[in-house]
N, C-alpha and C positions, 0 to 999 in steps of 0.2 A: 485298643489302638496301640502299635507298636511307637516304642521310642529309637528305632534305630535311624542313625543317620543317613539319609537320603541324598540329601542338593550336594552337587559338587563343592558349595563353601564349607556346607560341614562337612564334608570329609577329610578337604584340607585341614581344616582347622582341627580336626582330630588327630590328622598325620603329625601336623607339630606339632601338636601337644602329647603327643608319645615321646617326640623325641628328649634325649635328654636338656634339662633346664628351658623346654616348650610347657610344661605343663600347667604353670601358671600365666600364658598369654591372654587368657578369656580376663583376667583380672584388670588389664592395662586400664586406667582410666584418663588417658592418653594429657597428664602431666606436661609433659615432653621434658621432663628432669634428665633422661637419656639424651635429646638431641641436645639440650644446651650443657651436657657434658662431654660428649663425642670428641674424640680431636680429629676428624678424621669429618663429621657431620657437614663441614666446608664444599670438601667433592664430592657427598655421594649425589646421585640423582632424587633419592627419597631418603628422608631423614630415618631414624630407628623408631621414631614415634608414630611418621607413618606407615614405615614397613608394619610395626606391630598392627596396627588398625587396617592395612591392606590384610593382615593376615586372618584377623578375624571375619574378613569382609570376603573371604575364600579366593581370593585373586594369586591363586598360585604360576600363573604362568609371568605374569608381570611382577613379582614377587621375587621368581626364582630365576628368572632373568633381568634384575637390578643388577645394576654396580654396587649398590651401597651394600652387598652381603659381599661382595670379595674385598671391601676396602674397613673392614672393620679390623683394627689393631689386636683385639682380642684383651684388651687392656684391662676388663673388669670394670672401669670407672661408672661406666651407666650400672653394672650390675650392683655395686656397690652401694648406689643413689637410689635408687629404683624405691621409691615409697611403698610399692606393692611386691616387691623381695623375687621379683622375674629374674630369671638366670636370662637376661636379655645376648647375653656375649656367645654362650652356650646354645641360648636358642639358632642364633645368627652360624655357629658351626653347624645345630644340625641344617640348615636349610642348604649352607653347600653341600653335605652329603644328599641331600636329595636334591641338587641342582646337575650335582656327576654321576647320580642313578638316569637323570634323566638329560641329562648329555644338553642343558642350557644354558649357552651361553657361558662356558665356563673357561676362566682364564687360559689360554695355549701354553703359558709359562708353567700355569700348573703340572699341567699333564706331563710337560716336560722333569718337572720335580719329582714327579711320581716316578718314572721310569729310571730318571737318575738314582733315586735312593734305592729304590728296589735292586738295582742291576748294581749299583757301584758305591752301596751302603755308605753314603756319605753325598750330603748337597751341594758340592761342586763339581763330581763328576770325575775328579783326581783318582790316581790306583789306590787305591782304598790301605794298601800297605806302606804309604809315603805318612801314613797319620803323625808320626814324628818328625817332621819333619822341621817342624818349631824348634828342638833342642839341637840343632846341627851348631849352633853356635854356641852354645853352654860348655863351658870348660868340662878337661875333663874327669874334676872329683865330682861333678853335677850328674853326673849321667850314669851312676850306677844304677838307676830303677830301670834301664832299659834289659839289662839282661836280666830283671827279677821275674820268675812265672810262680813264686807264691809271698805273700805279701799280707798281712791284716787289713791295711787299707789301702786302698784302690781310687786311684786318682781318675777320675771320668774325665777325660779330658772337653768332648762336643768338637760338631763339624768345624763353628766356626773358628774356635779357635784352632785346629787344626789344619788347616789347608786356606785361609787369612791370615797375610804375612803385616796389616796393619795391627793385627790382636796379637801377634806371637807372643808378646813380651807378657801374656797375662799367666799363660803354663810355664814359660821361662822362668818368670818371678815367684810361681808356684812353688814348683820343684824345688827353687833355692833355697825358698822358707821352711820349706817341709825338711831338705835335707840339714837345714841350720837347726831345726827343732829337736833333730835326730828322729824322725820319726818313719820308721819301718812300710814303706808304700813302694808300690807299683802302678804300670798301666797297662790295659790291655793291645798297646801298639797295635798293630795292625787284625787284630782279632778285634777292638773296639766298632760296634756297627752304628748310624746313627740313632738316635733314643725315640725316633721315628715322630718325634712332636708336630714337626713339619706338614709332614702328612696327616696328622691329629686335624691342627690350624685350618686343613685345607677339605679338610671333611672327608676324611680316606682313614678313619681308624681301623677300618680293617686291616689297611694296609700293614698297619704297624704291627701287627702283633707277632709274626716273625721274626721279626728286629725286636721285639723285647724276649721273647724266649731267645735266642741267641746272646743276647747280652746280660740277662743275668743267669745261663747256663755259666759263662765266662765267669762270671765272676765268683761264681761256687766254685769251679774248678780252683783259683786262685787261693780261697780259702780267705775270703774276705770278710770280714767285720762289720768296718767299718766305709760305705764309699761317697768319696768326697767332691763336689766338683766345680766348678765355679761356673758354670752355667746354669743362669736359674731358668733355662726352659728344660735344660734337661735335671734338673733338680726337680720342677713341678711336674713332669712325666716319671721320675722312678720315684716321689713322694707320694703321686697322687691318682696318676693316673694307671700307671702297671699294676697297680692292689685292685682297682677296679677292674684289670678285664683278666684277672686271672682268679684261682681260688689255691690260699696256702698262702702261707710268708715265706717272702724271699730268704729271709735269714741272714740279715743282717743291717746296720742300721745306713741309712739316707740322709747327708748334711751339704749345704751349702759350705764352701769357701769360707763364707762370710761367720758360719756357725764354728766351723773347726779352728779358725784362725782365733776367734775369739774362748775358745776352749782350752789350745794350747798356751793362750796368755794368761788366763784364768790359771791354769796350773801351773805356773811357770816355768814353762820348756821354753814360751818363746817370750825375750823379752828387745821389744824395738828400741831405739837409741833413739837421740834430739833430733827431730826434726822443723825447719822454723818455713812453716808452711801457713797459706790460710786457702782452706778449702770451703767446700759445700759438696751436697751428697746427692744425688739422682734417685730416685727408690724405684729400683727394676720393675716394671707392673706383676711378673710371672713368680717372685722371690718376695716383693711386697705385699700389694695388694692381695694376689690370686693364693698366696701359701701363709702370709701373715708372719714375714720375719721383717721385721723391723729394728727390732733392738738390737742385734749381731752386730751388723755393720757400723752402728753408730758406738757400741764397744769398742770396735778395733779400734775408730780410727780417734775415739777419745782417751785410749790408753798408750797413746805417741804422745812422748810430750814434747813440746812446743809447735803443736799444731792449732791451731785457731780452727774453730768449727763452727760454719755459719750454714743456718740452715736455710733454705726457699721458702718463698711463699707460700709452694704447694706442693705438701710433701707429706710421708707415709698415706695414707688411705686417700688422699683428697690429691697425687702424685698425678703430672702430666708425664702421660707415655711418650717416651723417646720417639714414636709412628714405630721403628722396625718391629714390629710385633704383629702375630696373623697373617705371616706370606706377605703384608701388602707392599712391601718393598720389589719384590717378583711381580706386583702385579703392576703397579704404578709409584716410580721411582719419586717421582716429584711431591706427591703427595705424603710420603714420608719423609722426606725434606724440611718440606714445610712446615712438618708437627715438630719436628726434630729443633727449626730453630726457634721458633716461639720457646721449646724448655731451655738454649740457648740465653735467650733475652732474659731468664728470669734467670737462671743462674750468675749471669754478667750482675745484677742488679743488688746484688750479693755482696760484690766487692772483692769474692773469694777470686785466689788467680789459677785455684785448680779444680775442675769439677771433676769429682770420683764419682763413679757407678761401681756394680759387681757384677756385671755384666758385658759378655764381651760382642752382642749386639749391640747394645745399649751405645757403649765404647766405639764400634762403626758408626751408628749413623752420630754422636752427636760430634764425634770427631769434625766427620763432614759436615756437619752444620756449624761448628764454630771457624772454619776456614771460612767459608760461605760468606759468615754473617763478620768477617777481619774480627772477632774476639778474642781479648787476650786473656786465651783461659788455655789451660794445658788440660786435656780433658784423659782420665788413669782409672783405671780400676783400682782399688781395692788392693789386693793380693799385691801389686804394684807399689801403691804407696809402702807398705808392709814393708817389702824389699827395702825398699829407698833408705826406709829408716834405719833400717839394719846394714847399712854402709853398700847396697847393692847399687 
């Protein structure tokens, strides 16, 4: 008697479970530890607990045309909880890769995303060589890395802060610490392409892989070391994801912001001045949970002295996602709002009057949710406060 799969359920159910972080879905023992973690489980049409049990149940047509697979954060938090250790977040990308093989029901904004990165390497659509265009106001002893084309380290700058004039201030602040530090960096201005995560999010890693040979072509040419960057979604695609879909190392090392900042204090090149602050700290889901740095950032911002550090209720591994995570901002605005102010309310609750992240998504939406929500918080990245402290 053959054991090959036969019924359309099992087929499904085999197709996800190829996919990657699918292979342990026959395991769910349907908990629902992921829907009452979700921040996002509010609007979908089927919670994560039921998509799982639709999936075992071979319902790929109703499955693959839910909302609740384009409205997933990609936040990790279910994956993190998951008693039965399901890459449930992972699973949830591969089903939009095979929602856009099979052309269901799949966001208009997306495809639009697709075509923007591919054709104009960069998520807004902008000449792709304006990528500087953050330092147009930086004096001008700040602006020597623009003519630099070889450098040790290499400043990654990301879409959004480049061509988002509410995040400018996070590469601004950047550059000025690095150059306070003395340290020998460059960027790849307009040769920089997106780190292609976007498209990862949106279940197009094919798409990506252009955009990462391109970009760390670039950055050999450069003769880089070390590359730095304060985006932790494109920290967790040149940390995590480019080793996977290539074979060899790149040749050289991968640090968050959060990590070199706290390396240059550690050695004493940079050291920050009084600052009389009370903050709290956001923990990025892509730099936190999904890459596992936690300790960096709470370095930095402990070795400013006269800063006050108050932490949330819910933070490192147990962190609410800011929503802007997984496209779902491109797909439905409102509902990334909405996650956005709930970590809002917990931050306020704090007493802190500045919430820092190190992230310059992070820093979009919860900006807009603390206007939203009239909270008197000054919402700053990282790199930012940095600055501050050093008379910036």
């Amino acid at each position: 008697m053959s054991n090959a799969l036969t019924s359309p359920a099992e087929t499904f159910l085999a197709t996800v479970s190829a996919l990657r972080g699918g292979e342990r879905v026959i395991t769910c023992y349907q908990c629902g530890t992921c829907s009452g973690s979700c921040p996002t489980a509010p609007a979908m049409d089927y919670t994560p607990r039921t998509l799982l049990h639709m999936i075992r149940l071979g319902m790929d047509t109703r499955v693959l045309k839910s909302r609740a697979i384009w409205l997933c954060t990609s936040c990790y938090l279910c994956t993190a909880r998951c008693p039965r250790e399901i890459k449930i977040s992972d699973a949830l990308i591969g089903l939009r890769s095979l929602a856009m093989e099979r052309d269901l029901e799949v966001p208009e904004k997306l495809k639009v995303l697709r075509d923007t990165v591919t054709t104009h390497y960069n998520i807004s659509g902008d000449a792709n060589d304006t990528r500087l265009i953050w330092s147009q106001n930086l004096e001008e002893n700040a602006l020597a890395f623009r003519q630099k084309r070889q450098a040790e380290v290499l400043f990654f700058i990301g879409c959004v802060a480049s061509f988002y004039p509410m995040v400018y201030g996070i590469p601004q602040a950047m550059v000025q610490v690095l150059g306070r530090a003395g340290v020998d960096f460059a960027t790849l201005g307009g040769e920089e392409w997106c780190c292609g995560y976007p498209l990862y999010s949106a279940g197009m890693e094919g798409q990506m892989v252009a955009l990462m040979e391109h970009n760390i072509a670039r950055a050999r040419e450069m003769g880089t070391k070390t590359l730095v960057t304060t985006c932790p979604s494109c920290y967790y695609t040149w940390e995590h994801i480019y080793p996977r879909l290539r074979t060899g190392k790149m040749g050289f090392e991968v640090l968050h912001a959060s990590q070199y900042l706290a390396r240059l204090i550690e050695g004493g090149r940079l050291k920050p001045g009084s600052l009389e602050q009370v903050v709290t700290y956001h923990d990025p889901c892509d730099l936190g949970r999904k890459s596992g740095v936690y300790d960096a950032p709470r370095y930095v911002i402990e070795a400013i002295p006269g800063v006050e550090f108050r932490e949330m209720e819910a933070t490192r591994q147990d962190a609410m996602c800011c929503g802007g995570g997984g496209d779902v901002q491109i797909v439905d605005e409102g509902v990334t709002a909405a996650v956005a102010a709930r970590r809002v309310q917990q931050a306020q609750k704090t007493g802190a009057r500045v919430l820092l992240s190190a992230c310059q998504q992070c820093k979009r939406t919860l900006m807009a949710a603390a206007r939203q929500e009239k909270a008197r918080l000054r919402v700053m990245d990282l790199a930012e406060l940095v600055w501050q402290a050093m008379g910036g």
